[in-house]
N, C-alpha and C positions, 0 to 999 in steps of 0.2 A: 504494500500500500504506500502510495504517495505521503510523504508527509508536509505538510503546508504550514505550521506550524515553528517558530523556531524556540530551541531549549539551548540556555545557557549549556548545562550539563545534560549526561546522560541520563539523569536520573537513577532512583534507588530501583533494584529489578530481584527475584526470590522466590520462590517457589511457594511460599506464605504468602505472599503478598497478594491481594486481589480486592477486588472493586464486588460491593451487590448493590442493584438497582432499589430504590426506597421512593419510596412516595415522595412529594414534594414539602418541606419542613419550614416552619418557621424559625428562622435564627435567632429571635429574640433572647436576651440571654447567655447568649456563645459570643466567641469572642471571633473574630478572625484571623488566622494565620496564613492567608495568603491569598493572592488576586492576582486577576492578571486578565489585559483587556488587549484583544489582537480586531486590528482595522483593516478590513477590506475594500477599498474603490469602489464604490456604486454595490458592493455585497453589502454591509454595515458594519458595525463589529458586533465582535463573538466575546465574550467572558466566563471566566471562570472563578467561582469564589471558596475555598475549603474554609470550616468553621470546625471550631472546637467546643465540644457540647461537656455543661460540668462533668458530665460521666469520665473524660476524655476520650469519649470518640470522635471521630474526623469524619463531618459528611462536607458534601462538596457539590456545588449546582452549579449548572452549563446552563446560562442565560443569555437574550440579546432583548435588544427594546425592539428588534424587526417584530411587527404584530404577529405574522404568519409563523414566528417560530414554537418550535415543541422542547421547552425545558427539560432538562433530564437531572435528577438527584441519587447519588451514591454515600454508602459507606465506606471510605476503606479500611480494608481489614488488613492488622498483620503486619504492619508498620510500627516501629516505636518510637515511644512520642517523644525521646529526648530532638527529635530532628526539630519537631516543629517548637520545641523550650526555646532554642538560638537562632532559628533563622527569625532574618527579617519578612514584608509581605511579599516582599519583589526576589527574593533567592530562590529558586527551583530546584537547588541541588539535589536535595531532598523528596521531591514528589517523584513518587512510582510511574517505572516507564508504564505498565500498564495503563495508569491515570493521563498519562500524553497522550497514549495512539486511541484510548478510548473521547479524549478532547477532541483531538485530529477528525477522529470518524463522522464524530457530532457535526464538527462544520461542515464537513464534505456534504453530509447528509442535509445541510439548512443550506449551503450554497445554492 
C-alpha cells in the first residue's frame, strides 16, 4: 500500500501491539497526548487525535470537518504508557506502525 502520509520515525511495531475499532467516545476528561493535522489541496485535511483516559488507556479518533467524512475511533492495545509520560503532542516516535498504515488507509478511503 501507498503510503501518503509522512512519519518522522518508524514508529513502535510488536506483535502485542494492535489497534480494536470502539464506538465513537467523548474525551471529556482525558487528557491528550498527541495530534497531528495533514493538509491536502482541494482534498481538506485529515486529523488524528490519541487521548488518554484516567484508566490509562489510549483511544485515538480519525476526524476531518469535510461533512461527507466517516470518523473512525480505536483503542490501542499493548503499548506502554511510559512512551506517551515524555513525549511531546507533535513526537511520533512513539505511535504504533500499525496506528500509521491504519491513519494512511483512512485517508485513502475519504480521498
Amino acid at each position: 500500500m501507498k503510503q501518503i502520509v509522512h512519519w518522522a520515525s518508524e514508529g513502535l511495531s510488536g506483535s502485542r501491539i494492535r489497534l480494536n475499532m470502539i464506538e465513537d467516545f467523548d474525551a471529556r476528561g482525558m487528557r491528550c497526548v498527541y495530534g497531528r493535522r495533514d493538509i491536502f489541496p482541494r482534498r481538506g485535511s485529515f486529523n488524528m487525535t490519541i487521548w488518554k483516559d484516567k484508566n490509562g488507556r489510549l483511544l485515538v479518533r480519525f476526524w476531518s470537518r469535510k461533512t461527507e467524512t466517516d470518523w473512525r475511533s480505536f483503542e490501542i492495545i499493548g503499548i506502554m504508557q511510559e512512551f506517551t509520560k515524555k513525549s511531546s503532542l507533535s513526537d511520533d516516535k512513539w505511535i504504533p506502525q500499525v496506528l500509521c498504515k491504519e491513519y494512511d488507509k483512512w485517508i485513502l478511503s475519504e480521498y
